[in-house]
C-alpha positions as a Python dict, from the first residue, in 0.01 Angstrom:
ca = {
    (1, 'X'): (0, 0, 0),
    (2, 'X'): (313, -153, -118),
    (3, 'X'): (329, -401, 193),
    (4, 'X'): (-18, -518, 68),
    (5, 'X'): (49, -522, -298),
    (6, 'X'): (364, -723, -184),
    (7, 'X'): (164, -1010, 33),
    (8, 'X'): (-109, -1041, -261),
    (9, 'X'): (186, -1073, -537),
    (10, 'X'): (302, -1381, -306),
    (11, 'X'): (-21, -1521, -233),
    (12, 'X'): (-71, -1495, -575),
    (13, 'X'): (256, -1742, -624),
    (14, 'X'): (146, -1955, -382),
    (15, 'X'): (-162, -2021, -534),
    (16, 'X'): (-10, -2098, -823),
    (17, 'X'): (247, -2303, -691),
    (18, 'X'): (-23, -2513, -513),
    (19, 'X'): (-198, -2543, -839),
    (20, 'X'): (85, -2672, -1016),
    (21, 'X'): (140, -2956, -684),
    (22, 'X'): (-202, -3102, -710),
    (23, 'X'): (-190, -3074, -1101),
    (24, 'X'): (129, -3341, -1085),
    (25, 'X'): (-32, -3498, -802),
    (26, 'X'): (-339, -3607, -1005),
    (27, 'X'): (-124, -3667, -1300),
    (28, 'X'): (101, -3903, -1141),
    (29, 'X'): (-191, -4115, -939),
    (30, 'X'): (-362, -4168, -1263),
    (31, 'X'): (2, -4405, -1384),
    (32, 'X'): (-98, -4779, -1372),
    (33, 'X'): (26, -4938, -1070),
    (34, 'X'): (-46, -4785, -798),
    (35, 'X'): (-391, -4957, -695),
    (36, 'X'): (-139, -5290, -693),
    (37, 'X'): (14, -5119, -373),
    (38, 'X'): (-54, -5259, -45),
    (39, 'X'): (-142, -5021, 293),
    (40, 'X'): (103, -4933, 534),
    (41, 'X'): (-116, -5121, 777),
    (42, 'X'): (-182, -5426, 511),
    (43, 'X'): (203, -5524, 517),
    (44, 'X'): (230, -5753, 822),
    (45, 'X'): (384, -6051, 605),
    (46, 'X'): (756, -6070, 439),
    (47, 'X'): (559, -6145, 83),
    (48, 'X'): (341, -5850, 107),
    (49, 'X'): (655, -5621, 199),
    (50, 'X'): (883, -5788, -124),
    (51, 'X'): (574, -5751, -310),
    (52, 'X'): (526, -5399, -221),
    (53, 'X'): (893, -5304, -322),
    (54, 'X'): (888, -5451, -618),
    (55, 'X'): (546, -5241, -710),
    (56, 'X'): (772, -4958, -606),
    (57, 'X'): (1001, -4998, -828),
    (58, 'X'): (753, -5045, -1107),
    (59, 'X'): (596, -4680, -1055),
    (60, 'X'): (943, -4511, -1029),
    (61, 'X'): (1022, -4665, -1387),
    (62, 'X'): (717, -4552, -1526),
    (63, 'X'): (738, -4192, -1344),
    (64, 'X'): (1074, -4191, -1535),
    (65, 'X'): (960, -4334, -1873),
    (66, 'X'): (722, -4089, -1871),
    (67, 'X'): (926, -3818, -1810),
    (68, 'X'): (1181, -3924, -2053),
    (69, 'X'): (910, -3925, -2300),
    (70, 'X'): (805, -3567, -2231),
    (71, 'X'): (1186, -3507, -2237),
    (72, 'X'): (1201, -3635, -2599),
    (73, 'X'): (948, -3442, -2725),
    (74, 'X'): (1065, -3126, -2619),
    (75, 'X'): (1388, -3243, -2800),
    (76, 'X'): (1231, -3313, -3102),
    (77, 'X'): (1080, -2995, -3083),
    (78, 'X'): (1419, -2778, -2994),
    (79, 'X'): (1512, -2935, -3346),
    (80, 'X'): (1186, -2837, -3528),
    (81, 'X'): (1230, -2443, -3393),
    (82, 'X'): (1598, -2430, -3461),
    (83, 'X'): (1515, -2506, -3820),
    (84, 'X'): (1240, -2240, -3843),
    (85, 'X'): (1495, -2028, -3690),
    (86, 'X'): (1749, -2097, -3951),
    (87, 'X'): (1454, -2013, -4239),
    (88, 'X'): (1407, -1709, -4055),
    (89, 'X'): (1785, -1576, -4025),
    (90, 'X'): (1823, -1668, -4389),
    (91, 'X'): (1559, -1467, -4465),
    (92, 'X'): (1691, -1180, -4264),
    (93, 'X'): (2035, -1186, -4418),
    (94, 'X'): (1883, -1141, -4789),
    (95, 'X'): (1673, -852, -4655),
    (96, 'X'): (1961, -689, -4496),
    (97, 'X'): (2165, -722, -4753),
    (98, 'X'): (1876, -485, -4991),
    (99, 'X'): (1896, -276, -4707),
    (100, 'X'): (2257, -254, -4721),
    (101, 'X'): (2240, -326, -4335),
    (102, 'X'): (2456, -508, -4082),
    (103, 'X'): (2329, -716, -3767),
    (104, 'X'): (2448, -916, -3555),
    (105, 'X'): (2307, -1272, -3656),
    (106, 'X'): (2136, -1499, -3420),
    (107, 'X'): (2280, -1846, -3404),
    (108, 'X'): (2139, -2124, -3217),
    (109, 'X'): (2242, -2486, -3214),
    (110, 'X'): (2230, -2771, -2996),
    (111, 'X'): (2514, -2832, -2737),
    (112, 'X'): (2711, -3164, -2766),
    (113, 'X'): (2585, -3226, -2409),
    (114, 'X'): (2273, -3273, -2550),
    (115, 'X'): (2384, -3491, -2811),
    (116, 'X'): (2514, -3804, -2628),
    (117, 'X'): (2514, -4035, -2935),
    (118, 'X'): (2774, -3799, -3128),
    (119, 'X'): (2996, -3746, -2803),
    (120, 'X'): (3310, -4017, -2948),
    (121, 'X'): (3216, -3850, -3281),
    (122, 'X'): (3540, -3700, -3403),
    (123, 'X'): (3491, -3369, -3643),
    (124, 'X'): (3675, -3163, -3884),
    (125, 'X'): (3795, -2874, -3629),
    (126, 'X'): (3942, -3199, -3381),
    (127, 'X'): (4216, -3233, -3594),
    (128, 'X'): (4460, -2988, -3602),
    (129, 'X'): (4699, -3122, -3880),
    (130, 'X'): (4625, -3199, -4250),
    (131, 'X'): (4447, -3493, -4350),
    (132, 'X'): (4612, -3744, -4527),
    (133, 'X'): (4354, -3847, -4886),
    (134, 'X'): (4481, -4112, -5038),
    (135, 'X'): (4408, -4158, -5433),
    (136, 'X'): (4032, -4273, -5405),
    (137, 'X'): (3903, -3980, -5133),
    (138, 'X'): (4051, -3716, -5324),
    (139, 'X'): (3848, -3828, -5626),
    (140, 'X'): (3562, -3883, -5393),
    (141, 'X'): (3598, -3541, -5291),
    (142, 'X'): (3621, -3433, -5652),
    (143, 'X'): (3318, -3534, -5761),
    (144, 'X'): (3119, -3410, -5465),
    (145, 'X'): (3307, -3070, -5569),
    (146, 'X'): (3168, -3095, -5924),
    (147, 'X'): (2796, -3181, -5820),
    (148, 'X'): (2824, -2915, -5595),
    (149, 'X'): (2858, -2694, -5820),
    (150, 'X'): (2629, -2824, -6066),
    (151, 'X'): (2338, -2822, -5817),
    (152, 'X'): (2410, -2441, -5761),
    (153, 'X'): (2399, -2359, -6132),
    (154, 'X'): (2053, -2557, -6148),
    (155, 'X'): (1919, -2320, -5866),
    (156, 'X'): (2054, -2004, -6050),
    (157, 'X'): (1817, -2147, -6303),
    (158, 'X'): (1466, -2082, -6332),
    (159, 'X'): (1374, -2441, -6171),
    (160, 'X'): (1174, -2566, -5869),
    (161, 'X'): (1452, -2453, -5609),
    (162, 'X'): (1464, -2095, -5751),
    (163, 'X'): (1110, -2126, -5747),
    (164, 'X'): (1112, -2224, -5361),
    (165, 'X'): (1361, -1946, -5244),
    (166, 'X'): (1144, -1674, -5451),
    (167, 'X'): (860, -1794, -5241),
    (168, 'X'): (1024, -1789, -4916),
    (169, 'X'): (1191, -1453, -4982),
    (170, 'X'): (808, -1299, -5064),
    (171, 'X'): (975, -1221, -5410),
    (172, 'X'): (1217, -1002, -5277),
    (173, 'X'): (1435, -1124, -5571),
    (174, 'X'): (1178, -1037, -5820),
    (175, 'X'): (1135, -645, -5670),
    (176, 'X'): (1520, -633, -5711),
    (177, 'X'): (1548, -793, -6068),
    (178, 'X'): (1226, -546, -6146),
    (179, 'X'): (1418, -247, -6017),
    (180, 'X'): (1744, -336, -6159),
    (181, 'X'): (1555, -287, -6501),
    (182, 'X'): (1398, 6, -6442),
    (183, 'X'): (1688, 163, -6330),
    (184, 'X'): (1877, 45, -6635),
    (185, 'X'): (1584, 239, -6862),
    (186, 'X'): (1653, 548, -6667),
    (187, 'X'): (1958, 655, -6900),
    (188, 'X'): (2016, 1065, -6840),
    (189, 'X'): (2099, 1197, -7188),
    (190, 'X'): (2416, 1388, -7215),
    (191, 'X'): (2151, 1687, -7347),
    (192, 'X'): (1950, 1622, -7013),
    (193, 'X'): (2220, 1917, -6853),
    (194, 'X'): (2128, 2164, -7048),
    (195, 'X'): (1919, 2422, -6917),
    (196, 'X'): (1574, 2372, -7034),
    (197, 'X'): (1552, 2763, -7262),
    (198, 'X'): (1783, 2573, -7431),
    (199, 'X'): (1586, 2216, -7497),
    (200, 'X'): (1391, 2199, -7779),
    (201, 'X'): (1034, 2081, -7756),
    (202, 'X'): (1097, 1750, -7777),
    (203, 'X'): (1367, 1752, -7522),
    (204, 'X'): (1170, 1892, -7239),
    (205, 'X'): (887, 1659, -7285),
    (206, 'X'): (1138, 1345, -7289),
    (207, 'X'): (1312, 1513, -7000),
    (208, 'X'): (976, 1608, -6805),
    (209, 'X'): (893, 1211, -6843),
    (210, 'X'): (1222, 1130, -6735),
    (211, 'X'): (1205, 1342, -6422),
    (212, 'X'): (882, 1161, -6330),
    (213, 'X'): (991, 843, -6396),
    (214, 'X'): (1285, 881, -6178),
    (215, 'X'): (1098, 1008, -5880),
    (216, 'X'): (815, 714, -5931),
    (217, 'X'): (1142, 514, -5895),
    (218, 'X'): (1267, 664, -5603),
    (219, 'X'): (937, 654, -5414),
    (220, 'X'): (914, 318, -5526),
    (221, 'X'): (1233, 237, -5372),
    (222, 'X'): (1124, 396, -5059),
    (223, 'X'): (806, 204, -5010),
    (224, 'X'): (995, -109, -5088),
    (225, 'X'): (1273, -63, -4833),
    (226, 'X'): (965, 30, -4562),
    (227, 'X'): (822, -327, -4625),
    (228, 'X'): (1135, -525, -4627),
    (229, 'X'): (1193, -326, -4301),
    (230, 'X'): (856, -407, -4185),
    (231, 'X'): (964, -784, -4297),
    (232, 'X'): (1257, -783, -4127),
    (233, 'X'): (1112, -664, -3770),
    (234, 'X'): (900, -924, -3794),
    (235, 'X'): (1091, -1163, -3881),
    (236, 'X'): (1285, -1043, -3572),
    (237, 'X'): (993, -1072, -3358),
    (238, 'X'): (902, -1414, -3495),
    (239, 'X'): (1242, -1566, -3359),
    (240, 'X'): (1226, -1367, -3043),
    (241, 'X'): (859, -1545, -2972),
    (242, 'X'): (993, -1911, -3071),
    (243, 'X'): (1260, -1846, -2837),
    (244, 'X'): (1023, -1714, -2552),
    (245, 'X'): (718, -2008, -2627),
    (246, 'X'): (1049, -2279, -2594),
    (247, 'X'): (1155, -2091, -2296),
    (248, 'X'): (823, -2139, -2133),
    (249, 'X'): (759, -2514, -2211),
    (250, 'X'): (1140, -2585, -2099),
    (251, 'X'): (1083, -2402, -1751),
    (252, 'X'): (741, -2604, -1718),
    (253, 'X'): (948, -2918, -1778),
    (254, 'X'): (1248, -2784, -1523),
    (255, 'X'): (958, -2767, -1247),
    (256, 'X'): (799, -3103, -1350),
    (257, 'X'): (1134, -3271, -1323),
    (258, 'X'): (1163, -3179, -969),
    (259, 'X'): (852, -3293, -901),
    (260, 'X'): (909, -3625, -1029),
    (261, 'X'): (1273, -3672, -908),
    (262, 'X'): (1084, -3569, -535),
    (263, 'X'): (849, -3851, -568),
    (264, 'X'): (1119, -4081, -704),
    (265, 'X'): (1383, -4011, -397),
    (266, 'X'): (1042, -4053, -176),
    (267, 'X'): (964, -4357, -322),
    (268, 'X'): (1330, -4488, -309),
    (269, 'X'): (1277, -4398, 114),
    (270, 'X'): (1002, -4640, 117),
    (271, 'X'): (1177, -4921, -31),
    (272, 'X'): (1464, -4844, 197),
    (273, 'X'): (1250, -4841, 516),
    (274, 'X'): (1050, -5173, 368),
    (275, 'X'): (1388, -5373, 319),
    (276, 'X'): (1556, -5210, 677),
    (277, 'X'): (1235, -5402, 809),
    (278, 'X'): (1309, -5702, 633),
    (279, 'X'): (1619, -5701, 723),
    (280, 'X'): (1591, -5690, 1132),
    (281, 'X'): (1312, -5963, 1121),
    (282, 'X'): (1619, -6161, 939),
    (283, 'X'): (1821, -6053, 1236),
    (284, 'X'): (1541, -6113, 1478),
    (285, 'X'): (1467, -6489, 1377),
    (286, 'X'): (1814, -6584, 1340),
    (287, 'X'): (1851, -6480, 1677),
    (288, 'X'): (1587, -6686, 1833),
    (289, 'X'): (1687, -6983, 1619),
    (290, 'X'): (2076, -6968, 1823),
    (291, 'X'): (1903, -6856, 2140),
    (292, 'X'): (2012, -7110, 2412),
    (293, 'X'): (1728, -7216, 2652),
    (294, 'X'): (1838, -7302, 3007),
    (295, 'X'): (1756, -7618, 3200),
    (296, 'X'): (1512, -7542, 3418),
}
């Protein structure tokens, strides 16, 4: 039974595989340019046979510009998810931080291998000793300090940005603010130690409210800490998923580009074989031109 379940697992890959073939296959015949090119049997002149490598090298520029395109996109798109990632881990740090929780954090960037136009690019950590400033970059620097710091005090303020990071945190900053009041009502009384026989009236009902209050509080704080939990798993999950979705599209791009750098080495065969041809009729008819014909 396993020997069977074995052969239909790789048939199953197989069929797939085949699938994915004739998928490219029909992909790449629809490209402009290939009705232009001539039969094997249809290339009896030198024209036809320059002709034909010359529409060679037309498809193999379009196979790549196409790829490259497809290339780019999934580029642009690496960029797009590692921003959504970043939303996501700064929304997990401010949850684990009301959970008074540590994790190791999930970075992802892009390598500089990826980033050819920044290669001569020279950053902060390539140089190891102190930067000379002279007078006009330290003031430079300066100012950027102070606006710095005044665009931080404008978010601390109740304005748009504030406004934007309450939204994105679900207003886990107004559940805190809401519970930091609460808890800052919940005064216990010096009197509140006293056993109750010795309360009067008064006292036990202000104590009896205060006991419920602070258990409503507590619960409160329980249910909260589930959701942000709940938040934070998913959160979790979310990232995991982006990662996995990329993953995917990046393998199905891997396998494409084999496919296309197969056709493009094939292609590059032809246009070897087409100018070896050329090339011995060149010999051929120079050879009969400085053939010597005897006297007969």
């Amino acid at each position: 039974k396993k020997e069977d379940q074995a052969e239909e697992d790789i048939r199953l890959v197989v069929k797939q595989a085949k699938k994915e073939v004739e998928y490219y296959r029909k992909m790449w015949k629809t490209l402009d340019g290939y009705e232009l090119l001539y039969e094997p049997f249809e290339l009896q002149s030198n024209a036809r046979k320059r002709a034909q490598i010359y529409f060679i090298k037309e498809i193999i520029r379009r196979m790549k510009k196409e790829f490259n395109k497809e290339f780019e996109e999934l580029c642009n798109s690496k960029s797009e998810q590692i921003s959504i990632i970043n939303e996501k881990n700064q929304k997990i740090e401010e949850l684990l931080k009301d959970l008074k929780e540590s994790m190791e954090k999930f970075d992802i960037a892009k390598d500089k291998r990826e980033q050819p136009e920044k290669i001569l690019n020279v950053e902060e950590a390539d140089v190891t000793i102190p930067k000379y400033l002279t007078k006009e970059e330290r003031e430079k620097l300066e100012e950027e300090k102070r606006k710095e710091e005044e665009r931080i005090k404008a978010l601390q303020s109740d304005t748009l940005g504030r406004r934007g990071i309450l939204k994105m945190m679900d207003g886990v900053l107004e559940v805190k603010r809401e519970f930091d009041e609460l808890e800052k009502a919940l005064v216990r009384q010096p009197w509140m130690d006293l056993p109750e026989n010795q309360m009067t009236e008064s006292q036990r009902q202000e104590y009896t409210k205060f006991r419920q209050m602070e258990e409503d509080l507590k619960e409160r704080k329980l249910n909260q800490q589930k959701a942000w939990r709940q938040e934070l798993n998913k959160a979790k999950n979310e990232i995991e998923d982006i990662c996995q979705k990329f993953e995917e599209k990046m393998n199905k791009l891997a396998k494409k580009k084999h496919f296309v750098q197969l056709r493009i080495y094939e292609q590059e065969l032809y246009i070897i074989r087409l100018c070896l041809s050329l090339f011995e009729e060149r010999l051929l008819r120079e050879s009969k031109e400085y053939t010597l014909i005897p006297n007969q």
